[in-house]
N, C-alpha and C positions, 0 to 999 in steps of 0.2 A: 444243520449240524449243531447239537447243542453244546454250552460254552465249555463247558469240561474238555471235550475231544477240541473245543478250537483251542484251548490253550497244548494239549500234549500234541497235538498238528504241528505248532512250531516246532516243537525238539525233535519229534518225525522226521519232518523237510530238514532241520540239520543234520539229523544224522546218517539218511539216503542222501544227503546233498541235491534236494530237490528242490523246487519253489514252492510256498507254503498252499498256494493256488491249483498244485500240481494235488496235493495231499487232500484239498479241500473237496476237489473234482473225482476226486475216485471216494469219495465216502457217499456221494449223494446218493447213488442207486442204493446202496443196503440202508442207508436212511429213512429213503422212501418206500421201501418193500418193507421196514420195522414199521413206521408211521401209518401204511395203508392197511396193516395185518390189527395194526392194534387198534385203530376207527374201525376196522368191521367187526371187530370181536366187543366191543362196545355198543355198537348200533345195534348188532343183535341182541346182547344182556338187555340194552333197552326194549327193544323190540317183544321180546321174551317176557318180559316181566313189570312192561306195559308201563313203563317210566318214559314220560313224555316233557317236553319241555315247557317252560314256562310261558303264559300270554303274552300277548304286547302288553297288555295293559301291568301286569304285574312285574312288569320288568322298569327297572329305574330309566332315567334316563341320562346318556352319557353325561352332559355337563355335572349333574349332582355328583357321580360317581365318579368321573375324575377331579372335581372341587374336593370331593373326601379323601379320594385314593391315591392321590398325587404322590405323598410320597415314598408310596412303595413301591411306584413304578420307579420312581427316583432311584431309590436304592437296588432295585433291579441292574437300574443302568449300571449302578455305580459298580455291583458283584459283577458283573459280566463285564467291563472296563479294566476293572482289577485283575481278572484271571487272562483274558483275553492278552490284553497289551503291556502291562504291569511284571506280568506272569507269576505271581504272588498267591497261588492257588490254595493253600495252606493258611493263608494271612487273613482271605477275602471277605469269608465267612466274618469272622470278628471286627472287621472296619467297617463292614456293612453291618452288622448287628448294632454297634456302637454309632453309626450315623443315623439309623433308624431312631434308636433311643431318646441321642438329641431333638431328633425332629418333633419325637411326640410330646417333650416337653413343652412346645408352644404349639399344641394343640389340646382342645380343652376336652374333648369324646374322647380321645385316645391316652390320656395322660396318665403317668402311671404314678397310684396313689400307691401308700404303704401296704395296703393290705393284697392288691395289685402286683406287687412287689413280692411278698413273702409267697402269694401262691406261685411266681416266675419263679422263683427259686427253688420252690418245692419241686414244684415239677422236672423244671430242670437238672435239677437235684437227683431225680427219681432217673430220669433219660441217663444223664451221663455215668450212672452206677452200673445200670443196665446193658447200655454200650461198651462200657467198659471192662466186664466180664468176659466181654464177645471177644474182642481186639487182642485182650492180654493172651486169649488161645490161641487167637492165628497167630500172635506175635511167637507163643512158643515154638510151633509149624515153621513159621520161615526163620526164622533164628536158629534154631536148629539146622534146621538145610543150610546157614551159609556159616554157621560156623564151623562145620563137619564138615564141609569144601563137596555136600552133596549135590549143591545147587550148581555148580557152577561144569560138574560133571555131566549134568545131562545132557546139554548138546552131542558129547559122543554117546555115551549109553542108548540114549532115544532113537540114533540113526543105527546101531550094531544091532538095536533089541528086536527093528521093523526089518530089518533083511532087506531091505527093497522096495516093501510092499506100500503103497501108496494111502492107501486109504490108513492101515493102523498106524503109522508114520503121523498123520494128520491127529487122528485118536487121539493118541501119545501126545502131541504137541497140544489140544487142547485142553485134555486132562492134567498135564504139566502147569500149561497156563492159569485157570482156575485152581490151582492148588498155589501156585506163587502170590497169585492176585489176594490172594485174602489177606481182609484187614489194612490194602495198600488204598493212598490215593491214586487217580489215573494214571497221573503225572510219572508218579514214581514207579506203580507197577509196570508200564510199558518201558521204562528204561531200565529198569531190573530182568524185564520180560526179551528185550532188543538185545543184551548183552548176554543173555544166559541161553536161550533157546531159538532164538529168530535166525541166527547161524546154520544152525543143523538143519530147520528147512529150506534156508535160500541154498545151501548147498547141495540140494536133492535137484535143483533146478527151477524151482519155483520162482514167481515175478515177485523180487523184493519188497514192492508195494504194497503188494496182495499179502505176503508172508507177515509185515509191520501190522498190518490192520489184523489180520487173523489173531495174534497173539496179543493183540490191544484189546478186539472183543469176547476172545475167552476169557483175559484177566478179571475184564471187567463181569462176567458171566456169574460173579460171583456175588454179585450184590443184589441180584435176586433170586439164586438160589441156595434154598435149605442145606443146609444148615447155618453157614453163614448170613447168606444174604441182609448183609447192613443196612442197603436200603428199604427191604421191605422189614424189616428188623425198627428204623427209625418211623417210617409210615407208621406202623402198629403199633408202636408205641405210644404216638400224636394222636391216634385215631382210637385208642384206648380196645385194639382190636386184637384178637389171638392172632401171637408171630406165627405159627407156623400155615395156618389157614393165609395169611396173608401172603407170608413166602412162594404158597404154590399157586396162587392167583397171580400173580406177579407173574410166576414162572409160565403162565400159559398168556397173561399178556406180550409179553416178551419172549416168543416161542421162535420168530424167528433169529433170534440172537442165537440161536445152538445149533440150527442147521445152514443160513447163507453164508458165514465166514466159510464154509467147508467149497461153497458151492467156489466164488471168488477167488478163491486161490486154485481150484481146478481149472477155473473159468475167467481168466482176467480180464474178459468184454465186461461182467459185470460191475466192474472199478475203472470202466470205461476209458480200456486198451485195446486195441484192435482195430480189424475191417468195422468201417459202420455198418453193415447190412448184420457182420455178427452181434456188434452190441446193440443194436433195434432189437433184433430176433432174441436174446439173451434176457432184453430189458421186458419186453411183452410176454413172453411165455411166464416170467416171474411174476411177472402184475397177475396173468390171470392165477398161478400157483399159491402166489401167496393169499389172495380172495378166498381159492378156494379151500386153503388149510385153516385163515380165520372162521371161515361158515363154518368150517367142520366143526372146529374145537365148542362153540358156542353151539350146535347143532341148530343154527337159523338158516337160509340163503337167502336175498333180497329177490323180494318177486315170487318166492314159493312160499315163504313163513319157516314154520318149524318141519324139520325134516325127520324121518324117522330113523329111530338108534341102527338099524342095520347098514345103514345107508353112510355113516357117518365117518367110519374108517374106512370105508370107499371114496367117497368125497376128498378126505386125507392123501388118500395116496395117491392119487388121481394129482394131487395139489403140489405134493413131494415129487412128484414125477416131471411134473413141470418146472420144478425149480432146478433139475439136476441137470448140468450143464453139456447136455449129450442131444443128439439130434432122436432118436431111437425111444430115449424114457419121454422127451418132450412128446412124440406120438404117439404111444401107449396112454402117457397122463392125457392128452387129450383127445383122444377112442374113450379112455376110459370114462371121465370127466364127463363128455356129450351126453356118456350111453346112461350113467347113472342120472343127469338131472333131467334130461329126453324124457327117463322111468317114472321120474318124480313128478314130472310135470303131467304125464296122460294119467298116472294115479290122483291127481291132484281136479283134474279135468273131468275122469270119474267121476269122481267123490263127488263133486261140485253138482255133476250132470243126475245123481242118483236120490240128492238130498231134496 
């Protein structure tokens, strides 16, 4: 779990009145189905486009590299200490920036001279102008909804507007979510998100657990995607790369963040509640789903290479199918699944046998 969600995990567990351990155990499955979709979507770019890693020999070796790098891993510790148990998430950034700074002053490769200086500034300079165009609009957005007492309405609105219906009920509450979340830290969007909208779904019946995390990673849904997208907004800027190309790459690393919150709150074996035999069964059909939703996106599979474009949004839904928390699409995605890379592989066996 990365440190952002472990600090908004404590005001979570206070505000369900649960154990922080209770909060920590139910994010690890969507963790691990984000982590495993976005290493295979990676392996394959690699794979694709023939980017291999580096020798032994061209590689340093640890001691050098941490006799240099010491103290960033330091201040690593130090930001993730801070947000973590501190809970000072807003602050952490600048204590660590500012202990970094000292550090480099008694280092003689890293030290920062005048001219050093003027271009950090510059740049800096450049960043925070850019950011802060972005911020002051969503500031408009949600400032407006809570001064016009819009925000605070939606928990009714959103359950009268779905009649019942489950699935646009869900919609509605992510679309809300991502519309609130902009321009917010974690911290803050999920306690603006817990108070204004996480009502109206635990009172449909939903597992309160499941309902807190849904509306935690829609808020956050917004920071890699377009138009706001801040985090892929600050990348692109570091990286001197167009925001918007950057935005939708992001947005296809991060592809599971828009459909398993849906799946989770349908499904509370995957926030690991339940019979164990249901969350096994929950937890393995996802592994193989989300494989095979990363293969598709990158259009690679491991053991076949590149696959061909028709095949590709077969693959996909085949992968969507397996993720949807139903006994029925888990069998269809995986008929489907078999029957498409079964195709691939005697075309493949072809090929090989005819060349």
């Amino acid at each position: 779990m990365p440190p952002v969600m472990g600090a908004t995990a404590f005001v979570m567990a206070e505000v369900l009145g649960v154990p922080y351990a209770t909060v920590i155990k139910a994010a690890i499955v969507p963790s691990i189905l984000y982590f495993l979709c976005l290493m295979i979507q990676v392996d394959a770019h690699a794979a694709l486009h023939g980017i291999k890693g580096s020798s032994k020999e061209e590689c340093p070796s640890i001691r050098d590299v941490m006799k240099k790098g010491w103290p960033y891993i330091a201040v690593v510790v130090l930001l993730v200490y801070i947000i973590l148990f501190l809970w000072r998430e807003a602050q952490a950034p600048w204590i660590a920036t500012l202990a970094l700074l000292i550090i480099t002053l008694f280092m003689r490769e890293a030290r920062l001279t005048p001219k050093k200086m003027v271009n950090l500034l510059e740049s800096a300079g450049k960043f925070l102008a850019e950011l802060a165009s972005v911020l002051a609009a969503c500031g408009f957005i949600i400032g407006s909804m809570a001064v016009t007492g819009v925000a605070h309405s939606f928990s009714h609105e959103i359950v009268t507007f779905a009649g019942g219906n489950v699935i646009l009920l869900l919609v509605l509450g992510a679309l809300t979510s991502f519309i609130l979340g902009m321009g917010m830290t974690i911290t803050a969007c999920y306690i603006f998100l817990a108070i204004v909208l996480a009502p109206s779904l635990i009172s449909m019946g939903y597992n309160p657990l499941a309902v807190h995390l849904f509306v935690l990673y829609w808020g956050m849904a917004s920071f890699i995607t377009p138009p706001v997208a801040l985090g892929a907004f600050a990348g692109a800027t570091l990286a001197g790369a167009d925001f918007f190309k950057t935005g939708l790459q992001a947005m296809r690393l991060g592809i599971t963040t828009y459909f398993i919150p849906f799946f989770f709150v349908l499904e509370p074996a995957l926030i690991l509640e339940g019979p164990l035999l249901k969350v096994v069964q929950a937890f393995l059909t996802c592994i193989v789903g989300v494989a095979l939703v990363g293969s598709s996106i990158e259009g690679y599979v491991l053991g076949l290479g590149k696959i061909p474009s028709w095949s590709r949004p077969l693959v996909f839904i085949s992968g969507l199918l397996l993720t949807i928390p139903e006994r029925w699409t888990d069998v269809i995605g995986l008929v489907l699944g078999a029957v498409i890379i079964g195709t691939l592989v005697l075309m493949k066996r072809r090929k090989v046998a005819y060349s």
